[in-house]
C-alpha positions as CSV (number, residue, x, y, z in Angstrom):
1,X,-29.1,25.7,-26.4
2,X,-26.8,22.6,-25.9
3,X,-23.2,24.1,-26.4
4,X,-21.8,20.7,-25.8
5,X,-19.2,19.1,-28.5
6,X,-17.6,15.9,-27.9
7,X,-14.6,14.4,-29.6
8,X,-15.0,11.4,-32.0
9,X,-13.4,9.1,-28.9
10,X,-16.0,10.9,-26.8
11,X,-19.0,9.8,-29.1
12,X,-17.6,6.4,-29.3
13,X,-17.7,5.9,-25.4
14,X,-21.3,7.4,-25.4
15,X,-22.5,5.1,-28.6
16,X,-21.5,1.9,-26.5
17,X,-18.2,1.4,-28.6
18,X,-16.3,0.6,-25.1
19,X,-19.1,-1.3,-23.5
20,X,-22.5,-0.9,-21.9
21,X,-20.3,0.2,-18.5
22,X,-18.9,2.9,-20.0
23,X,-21.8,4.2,-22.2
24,X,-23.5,4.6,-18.7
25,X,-20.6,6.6,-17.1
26,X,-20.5,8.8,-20.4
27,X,-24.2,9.4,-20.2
28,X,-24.1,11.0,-16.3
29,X,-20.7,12.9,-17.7
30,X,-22.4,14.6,-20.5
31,X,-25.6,15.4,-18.7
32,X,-23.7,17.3,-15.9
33,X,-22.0,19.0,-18.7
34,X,-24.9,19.9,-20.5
35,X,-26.6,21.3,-17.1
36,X,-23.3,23.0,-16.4
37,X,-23.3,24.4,-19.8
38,X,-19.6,23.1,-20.5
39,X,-18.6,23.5,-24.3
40,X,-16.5,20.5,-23.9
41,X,-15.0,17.8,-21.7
42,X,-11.4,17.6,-19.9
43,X,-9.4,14.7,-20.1
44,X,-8.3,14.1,-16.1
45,X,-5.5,11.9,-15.2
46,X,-6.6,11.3,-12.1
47,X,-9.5,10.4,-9.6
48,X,-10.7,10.4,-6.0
49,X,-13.6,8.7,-5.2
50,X,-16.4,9.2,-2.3
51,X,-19.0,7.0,-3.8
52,X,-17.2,3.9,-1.7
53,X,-18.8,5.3,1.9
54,X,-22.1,3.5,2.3
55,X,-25.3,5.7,2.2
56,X,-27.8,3.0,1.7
57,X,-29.1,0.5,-0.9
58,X,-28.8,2.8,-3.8
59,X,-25.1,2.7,-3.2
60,X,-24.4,-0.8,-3.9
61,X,-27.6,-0.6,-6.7
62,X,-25.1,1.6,-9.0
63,X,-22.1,0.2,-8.2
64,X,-23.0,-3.2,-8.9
65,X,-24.6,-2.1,-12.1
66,X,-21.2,-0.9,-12.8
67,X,-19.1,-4.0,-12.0
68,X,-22.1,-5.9,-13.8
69,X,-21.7,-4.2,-17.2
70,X,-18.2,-4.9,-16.8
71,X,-16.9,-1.2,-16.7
72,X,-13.0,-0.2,-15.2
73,X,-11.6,3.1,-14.4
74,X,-9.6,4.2,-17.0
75,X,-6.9,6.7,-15.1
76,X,-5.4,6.3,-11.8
77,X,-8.2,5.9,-8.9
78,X,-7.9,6.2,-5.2
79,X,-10.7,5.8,-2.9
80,X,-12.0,7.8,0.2
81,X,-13.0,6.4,3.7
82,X,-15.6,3.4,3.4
83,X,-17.7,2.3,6.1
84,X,-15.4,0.1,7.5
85,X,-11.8,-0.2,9.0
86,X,-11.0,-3.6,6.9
87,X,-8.0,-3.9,8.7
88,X,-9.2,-3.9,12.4
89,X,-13.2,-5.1,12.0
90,X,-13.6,-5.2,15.6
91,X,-13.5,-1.8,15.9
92,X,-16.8,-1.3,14.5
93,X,-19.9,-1.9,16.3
94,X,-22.1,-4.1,15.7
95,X,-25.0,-4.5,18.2
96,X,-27.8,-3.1,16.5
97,X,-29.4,-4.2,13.6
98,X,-28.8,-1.0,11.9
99,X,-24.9,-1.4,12.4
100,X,-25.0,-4.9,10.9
101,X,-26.9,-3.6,8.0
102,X,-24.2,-0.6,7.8
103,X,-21.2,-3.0,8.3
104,X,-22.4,-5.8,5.7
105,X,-23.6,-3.4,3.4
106,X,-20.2,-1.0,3.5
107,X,-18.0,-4.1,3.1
108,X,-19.8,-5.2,-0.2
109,X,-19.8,-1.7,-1.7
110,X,-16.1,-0.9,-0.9
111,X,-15.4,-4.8,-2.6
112,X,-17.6,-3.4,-5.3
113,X,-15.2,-0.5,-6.1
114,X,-12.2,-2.4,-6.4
115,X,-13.7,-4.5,-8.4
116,X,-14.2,-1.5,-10.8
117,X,-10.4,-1.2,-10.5
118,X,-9.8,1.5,-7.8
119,X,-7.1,1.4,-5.9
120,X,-7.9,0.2,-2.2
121,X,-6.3,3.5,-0.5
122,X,-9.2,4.5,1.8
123,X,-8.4,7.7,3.0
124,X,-9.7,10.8,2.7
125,X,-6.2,12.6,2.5
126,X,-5.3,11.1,-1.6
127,X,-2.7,13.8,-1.4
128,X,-1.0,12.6,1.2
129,X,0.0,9.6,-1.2
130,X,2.3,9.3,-4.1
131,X,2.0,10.2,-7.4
132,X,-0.1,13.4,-6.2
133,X,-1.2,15.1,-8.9
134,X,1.5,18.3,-10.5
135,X,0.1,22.0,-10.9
136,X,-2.2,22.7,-13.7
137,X,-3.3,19.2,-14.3
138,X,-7.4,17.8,-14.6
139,X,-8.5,15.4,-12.3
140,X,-12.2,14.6,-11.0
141,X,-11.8,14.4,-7.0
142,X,-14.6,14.2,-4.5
143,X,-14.4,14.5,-0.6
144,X,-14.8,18.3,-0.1
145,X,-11.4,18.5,2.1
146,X,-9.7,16.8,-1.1
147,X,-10.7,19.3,-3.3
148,X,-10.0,22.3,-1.9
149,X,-6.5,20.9,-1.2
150,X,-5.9,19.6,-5.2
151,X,-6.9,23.2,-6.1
152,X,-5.5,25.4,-3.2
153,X,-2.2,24.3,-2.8
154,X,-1.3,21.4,-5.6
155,X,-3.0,24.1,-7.9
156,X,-4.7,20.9,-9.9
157,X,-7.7,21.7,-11.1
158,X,-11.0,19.9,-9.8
159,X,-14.3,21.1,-9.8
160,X,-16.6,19.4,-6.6
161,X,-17.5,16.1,-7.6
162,X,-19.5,14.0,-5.3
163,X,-21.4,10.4,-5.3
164,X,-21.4,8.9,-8.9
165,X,-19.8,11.7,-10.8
166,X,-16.6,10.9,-9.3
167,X,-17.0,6.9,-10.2
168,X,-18.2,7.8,-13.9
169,X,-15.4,10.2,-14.2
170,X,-12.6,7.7,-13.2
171,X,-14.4,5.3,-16.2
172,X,-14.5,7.8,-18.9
173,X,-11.5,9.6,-17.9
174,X,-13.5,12.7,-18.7
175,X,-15.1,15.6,-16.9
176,X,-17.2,18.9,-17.7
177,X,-15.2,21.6,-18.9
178,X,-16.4,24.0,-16.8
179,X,-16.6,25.7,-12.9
180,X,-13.5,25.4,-11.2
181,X,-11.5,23.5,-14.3
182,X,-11.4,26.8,-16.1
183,X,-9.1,29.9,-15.0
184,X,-12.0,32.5,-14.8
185,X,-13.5,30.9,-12.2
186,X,-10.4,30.4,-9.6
187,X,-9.9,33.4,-9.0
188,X,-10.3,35.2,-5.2
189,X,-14.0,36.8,-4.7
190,X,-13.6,37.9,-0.9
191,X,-10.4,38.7,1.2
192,X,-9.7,37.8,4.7
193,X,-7.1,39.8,6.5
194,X,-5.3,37.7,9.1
195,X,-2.3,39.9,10.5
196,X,-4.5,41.4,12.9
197,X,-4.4,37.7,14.6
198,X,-0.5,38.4,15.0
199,X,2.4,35.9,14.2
200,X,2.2,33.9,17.5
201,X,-1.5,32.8,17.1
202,X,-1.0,32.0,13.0
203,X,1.7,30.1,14.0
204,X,-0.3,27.8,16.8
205,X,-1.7,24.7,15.0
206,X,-5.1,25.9,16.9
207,X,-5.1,29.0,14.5
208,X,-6.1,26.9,11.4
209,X,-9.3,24.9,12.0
210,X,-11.0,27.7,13.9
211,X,-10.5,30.7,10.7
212,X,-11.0,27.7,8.2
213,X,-14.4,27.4,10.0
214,X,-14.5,30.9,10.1
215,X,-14.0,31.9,7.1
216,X,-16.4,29.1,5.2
217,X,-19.1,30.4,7.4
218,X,-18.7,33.9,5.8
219,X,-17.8,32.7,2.1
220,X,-19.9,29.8,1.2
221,X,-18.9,29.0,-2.1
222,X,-16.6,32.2,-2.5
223,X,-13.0,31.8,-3.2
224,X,-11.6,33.2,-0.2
225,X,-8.2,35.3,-0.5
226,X,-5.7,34.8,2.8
227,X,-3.5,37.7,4.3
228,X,-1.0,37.5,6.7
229,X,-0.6,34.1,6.4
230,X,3.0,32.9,7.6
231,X,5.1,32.1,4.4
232,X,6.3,28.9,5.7
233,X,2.9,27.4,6.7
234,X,3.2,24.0,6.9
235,X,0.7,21.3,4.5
236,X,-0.9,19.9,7.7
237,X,-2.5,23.0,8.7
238,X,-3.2,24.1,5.5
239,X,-5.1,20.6,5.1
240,X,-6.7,21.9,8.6
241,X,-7.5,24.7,7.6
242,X,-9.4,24.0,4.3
243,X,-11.2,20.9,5.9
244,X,-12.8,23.2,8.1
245,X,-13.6,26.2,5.6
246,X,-15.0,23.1,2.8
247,X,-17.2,21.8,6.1
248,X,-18.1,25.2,7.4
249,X,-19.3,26.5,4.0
250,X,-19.1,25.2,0.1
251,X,-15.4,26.6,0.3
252,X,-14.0,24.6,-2.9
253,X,-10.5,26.5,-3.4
254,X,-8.7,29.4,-1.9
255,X,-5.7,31.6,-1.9
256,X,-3.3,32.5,0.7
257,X,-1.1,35.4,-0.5
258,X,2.7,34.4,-0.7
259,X,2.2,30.4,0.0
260,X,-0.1,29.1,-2.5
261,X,0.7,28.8,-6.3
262,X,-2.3,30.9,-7.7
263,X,-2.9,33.8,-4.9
264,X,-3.3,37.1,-6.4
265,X,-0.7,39.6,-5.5
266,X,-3.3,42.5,-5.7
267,X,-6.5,42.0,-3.8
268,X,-7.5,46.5,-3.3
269,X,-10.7,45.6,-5.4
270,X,-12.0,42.9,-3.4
271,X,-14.7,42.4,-0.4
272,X,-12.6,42.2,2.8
273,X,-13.2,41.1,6.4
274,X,-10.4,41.8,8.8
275,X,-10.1,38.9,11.4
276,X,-9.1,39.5,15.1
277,X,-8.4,37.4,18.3
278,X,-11.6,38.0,19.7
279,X,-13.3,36.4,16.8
280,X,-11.2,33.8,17.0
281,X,-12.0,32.9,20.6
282,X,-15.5,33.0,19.7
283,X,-15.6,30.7,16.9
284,X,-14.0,28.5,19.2
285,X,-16.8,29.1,21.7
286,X,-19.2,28.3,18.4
287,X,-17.2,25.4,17.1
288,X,-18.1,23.5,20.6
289,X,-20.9,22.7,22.5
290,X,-19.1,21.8,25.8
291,X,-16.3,23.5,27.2
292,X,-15.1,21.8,30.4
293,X,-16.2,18.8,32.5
294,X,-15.4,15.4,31.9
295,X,-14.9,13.8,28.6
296,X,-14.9,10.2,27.7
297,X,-12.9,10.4,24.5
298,X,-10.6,11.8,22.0
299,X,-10.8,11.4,18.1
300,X,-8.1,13.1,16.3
301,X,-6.8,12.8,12.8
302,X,-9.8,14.2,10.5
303,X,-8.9,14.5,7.6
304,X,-6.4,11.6,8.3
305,X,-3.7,12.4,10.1
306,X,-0.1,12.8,7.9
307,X,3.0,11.0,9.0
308,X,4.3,14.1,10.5
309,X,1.2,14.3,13.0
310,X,1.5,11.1,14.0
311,X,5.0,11.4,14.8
312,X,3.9,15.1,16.9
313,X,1.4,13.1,18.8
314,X,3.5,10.3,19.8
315,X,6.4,12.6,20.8
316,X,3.4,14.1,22.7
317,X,3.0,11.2,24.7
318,X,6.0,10.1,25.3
319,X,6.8,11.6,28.5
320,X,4.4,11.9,31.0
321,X,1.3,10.5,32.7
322,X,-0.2,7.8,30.9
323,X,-3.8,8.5,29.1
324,X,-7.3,7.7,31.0
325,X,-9.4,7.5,28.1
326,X,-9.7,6.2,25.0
327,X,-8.0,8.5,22.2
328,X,-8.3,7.4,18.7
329,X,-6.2,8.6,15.9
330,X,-7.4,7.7,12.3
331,X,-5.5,8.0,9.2
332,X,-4.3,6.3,6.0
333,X,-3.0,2.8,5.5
334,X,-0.1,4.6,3.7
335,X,1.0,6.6,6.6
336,X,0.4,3.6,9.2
337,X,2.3,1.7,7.1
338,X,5.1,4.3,7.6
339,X,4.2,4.2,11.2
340,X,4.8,1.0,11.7
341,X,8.0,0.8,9.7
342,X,9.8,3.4,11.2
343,X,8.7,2.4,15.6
344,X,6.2,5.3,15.7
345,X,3.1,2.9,15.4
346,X,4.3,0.9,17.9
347,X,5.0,4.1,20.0
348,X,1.9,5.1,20.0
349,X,-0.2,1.7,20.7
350,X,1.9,1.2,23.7
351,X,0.9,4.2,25.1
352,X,-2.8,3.6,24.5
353,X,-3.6,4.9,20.8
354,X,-6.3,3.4,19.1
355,X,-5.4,3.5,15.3
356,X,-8.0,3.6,13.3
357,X,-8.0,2.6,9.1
358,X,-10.0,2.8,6.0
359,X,-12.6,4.7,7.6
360,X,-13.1,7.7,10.2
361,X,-15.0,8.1,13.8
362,X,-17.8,10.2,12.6
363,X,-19.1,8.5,9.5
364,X,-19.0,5.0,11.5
365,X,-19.6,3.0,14.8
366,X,-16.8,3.4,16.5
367,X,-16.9,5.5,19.6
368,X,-18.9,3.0,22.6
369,X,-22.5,3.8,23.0
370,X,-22.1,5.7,26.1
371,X,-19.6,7.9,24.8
372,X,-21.3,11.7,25.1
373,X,-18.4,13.9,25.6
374,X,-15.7,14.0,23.5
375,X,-12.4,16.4,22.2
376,X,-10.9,16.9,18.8
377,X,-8.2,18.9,17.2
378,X,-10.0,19.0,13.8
379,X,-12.5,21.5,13.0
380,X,-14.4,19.2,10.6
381,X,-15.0,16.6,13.2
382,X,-16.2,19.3,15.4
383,X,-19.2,20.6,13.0
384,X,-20.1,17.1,11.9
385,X,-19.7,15.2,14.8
386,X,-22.5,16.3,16.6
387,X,-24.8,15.7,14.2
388,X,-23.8,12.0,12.7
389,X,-23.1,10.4,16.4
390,X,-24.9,12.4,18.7
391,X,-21.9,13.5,21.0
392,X,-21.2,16.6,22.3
393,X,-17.7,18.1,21.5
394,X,-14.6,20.6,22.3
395,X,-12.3,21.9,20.0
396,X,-8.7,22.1,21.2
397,X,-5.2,21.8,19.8
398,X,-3.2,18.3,19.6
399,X,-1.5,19.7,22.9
400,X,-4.7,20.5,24.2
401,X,-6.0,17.0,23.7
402,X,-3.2,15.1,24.8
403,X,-3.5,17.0,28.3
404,X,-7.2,16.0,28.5
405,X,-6.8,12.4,28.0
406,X,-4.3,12.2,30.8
407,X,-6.8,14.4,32.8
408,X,-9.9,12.9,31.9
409,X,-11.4,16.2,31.6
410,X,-11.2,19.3,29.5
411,X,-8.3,20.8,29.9
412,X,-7.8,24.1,27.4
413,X,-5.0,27.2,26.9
414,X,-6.4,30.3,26.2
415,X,-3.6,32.7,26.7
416,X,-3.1,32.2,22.5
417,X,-6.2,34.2,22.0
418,X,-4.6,37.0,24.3
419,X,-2.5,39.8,22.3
C-alpha cells in the first residue's frame, strides 16, 4: 500500500513543471520513499554529495543526463573527494591505461557536478566548513564518515544517502521522510562501556579509531551508546572515531553519554558490551596486517585532516630529524587554504609533507607503484586501504607516525594499552 503523499509543489516537480532535470531527480526521490515506506518528504537545507568520485562510465552517464536536461541544485551543495587533486595533477599517476581512463574520466565527472551547481569543496569532511548545518535541521548527506558526524554530534538529521540519491536530493531539495530523519529511529540500541579503558587511554588520540572500528564491527547498523567517554572530547577524534565505526560496520549515528546533543541519560535497558585494554590492543593487532619492518610511506588525514591536525603534525615536525620517507597528509582546500595563510602550510612542505587536495590516497593513484608498506593514523584508511591499493598497513597514532618516517620503519608505543 503506497502511504506516500506529496505537497502540490512536490507534484509539480514530479509532473515536469520545473523541468525535465528535475522531474528525473523527483522520480528516484519518491521511489526510495515509496520503498522506504515514507508517508512524506522532508524539505533539507542542505547537501553533501559522493556521486562526484568516479566509479565508471555510469557515473558520467547520469550526471551528464543531468547537466543535459538542464537541472541545478536547489539548496546549498558541497561535494566529497573526486578522483582527482585538481590543484596538484601531478600527483596522480598516470602510467597505465587504466589511470588515464580514471584520471580523464574523474576530471569530466567532477566538471560535470559543478556544472549542476555544487559547490567545488572536495572534501570528505563538509563539516569542517562554514555554514555547517545547526541541530535538528534536514539535510541529505552521503560519505558514511559525513553522516554519522551531521547526526552524532551536529545532531542534524540525515539518513545514509549514497550515489545519485544524494545528487537528486540537492535538485529537489527533498528527501524520504523516514529512517534516521525521524526521532524513533535515533535512538541508542546497544551500549558500549568505555571506563574500563581508563582516562589515560580515552584521552590518547590512538583510543578513537581503534573502538570506532571496534565498536562498528559489533553494531553494524545499531546505534551505538558511549560510556565513559571524556566530557571534553575533542571534534577530531570524534570525526576519528565515527569514521572508523561507519567503515567497520553500517554505524550511521551514535551517542556518547555527556558530549553529544541526543545521548540518552539512562541506558539500564540496553544490550551492553564492556570494553577493556586488552581488546583494544587486539583490534589494533586486527586493524593491521604488518606490525614492524620497514615502511615506505605514511598517509595521514582520512577523513581530511582539520586545521588543528595540521597544525599538531607540523608542531610534530618541527624539531627533530628530518623524515626519510614520503608522508602525505590529505585534507580540504578550506583548511589548506588556512594553512597557507597562517605559515603552517609552508611549515610543513619544508619539512617534506606532501599535501594532498580534492581527493584522498586510497580512492586514487597516488602512492608509487612500489609502495607495499605503509602507516596511518586513521582507522578508515587502515580497513580500506588494503583492499583498494594493495598495500599492507599499520595503525599508529600521529606521534607514532611521525617517529616512523624519520626511522623508516615501524616504530610503535604500547605502554598506552598497559593499565
Amino acid at each position: 500500500m503506497d502511504n506516500l503523499r506529496l505537497t502540490a509543489e512536490e507534484e509539480g516537480m514530479l509532473g515536469g513543471r520545473d523541468g525535465a532535470g528535475v522531474a528525473l531527480a523527483m522520480r528516484v526521490i519518491v521511489g526510495l520513499a515509496r520503498i522506504a515506506e515514507a508517508p512524506r518528504l522532508v524539505e533539507i537545507t542542505s547537501a553533501h554529495v559522493d556521486s562526484c568520485l568516479y566509479h565508471g562510465q555510469v557515473s558520467l552517464d547520469f550526471a551528464h543526463r543531468l547537466v543535459d536536461l538542464g537541472a541545478m541544485v536547489r539548496v546549498p551543495t558541497t561535494l566529497n573527494v573526486g578522483s582527482m587533486d585538481l590543484l596538484h595533477p601531478g600527483l596522480i599517476r598516470s602510467s597505465t591505461s587504466a589511470e588515464r581512463r580514471i584520471a580523464t574520466g574523474g576530471r569530466e565527472l567532477m566538471s560535470a557536478y559543478v556544472a549542476l551547481g555544487c559547490t567545488p569543496t572536495w572534501t570528505c569532511a563538509p563539516y569542517q566548513l562554514p555554514d555547517r548545518p545547526r541541530f535538528g535541521e534536514h539535510v541529505a548527506w552521503a560519505e558514511s564518515n559525513a553522516i554519522v558526524f551531521a547526526n552524532s554530534v551536529l545532531g542534524a538529521r540525515t539518513d545514509r544517502y549514497g550515489d545519485f540519491v544524494d545528487i537528486c536530493a540537492a535538485i529537489t531539495g527533498r528527501a524520504p521522510y523516514a529512517g534516521l530523519h525521524t526521532t524513533e529511529a535515533r535512538r541508542g540500541t546497544v551500549v558500549f562501556d568505555c571506563r574500563p579503558l581508563g582516562d589515560r587511554f580515552l584521552r590518547s588520540e590512538l583510543a578513537y579509531p581503534l573502538l570506532g572500528h571496534h565498536v562498528g564491527s559489533l553494531a553494524g547498523s545499531e546505534i551505538p551508546v558511549l560510556v565513559g567517554i571524556p566530557g571534553d572530547v575533542g571534534e577530531d577524534r570524534l570525526k576519528a572515531f565515527g569514521a572508523a565505526a561507519a567503515s567497520a560496520g553500517g554505524v550511521a549515528m551514535f551517542h556518547a553519554v555527556g558530549v553529544t546533543p541526543e545521548a540518552p541519560a539512562a541506558v539500564d535497558q540496553l544490550p551492553r558490551y564492556d570494553v577493556d585494554l586488552s581488546t583494544m590492543r587486539s583490534t589494533r593487532q586486527r586493524l593491521s596486517t604488518i606490525s614492524s619492518g620497514g615502511l615506505d610511506a605514511i598517509s595521514v588525514g582520512t577523513p581530511h585532516a582539520s586545521y588543528d591536525e595540521c597544525v599538531q603534525l607540523a608542531e610534530l615536525l618541527r624539531d627533530g630529524p628530518r623524515i626519510v620517507m614520503p608522508l602525505y597528509l590529505s585534507t580540504g582546500r578550506a583548511t589548506r587554504a588556512q594553512a597557507a595563510e597562517s605559515g603552517v602550510l609552508g611549515s610543513l612542505e619544508a619539512a617534506g609533507v606532501t599535501v594532498v587536495v580534492d581527493t584522498c590516497t586510497y580512492v586514487t593513484s597516488i602512492l608509487a607503484p612500489g609502495v607495499k608498506n605503509v602507516m596511518t593514523n586513521s582507522g578508515k584508511w587502515a580497513h580500506y586501504a588494503p583492499g583498494n591499493i594493495n598495500v599492507d598497513v599499520v595503525l599508529g597514532s600521529l606521534e607514532e607516525c611521525v617517529a616512523s618516517a624519520r626511522a623508516g620503519r615501524v616504530v610503535l608505543d604500547d605502554g598506552l594499552f598497559e593499565s
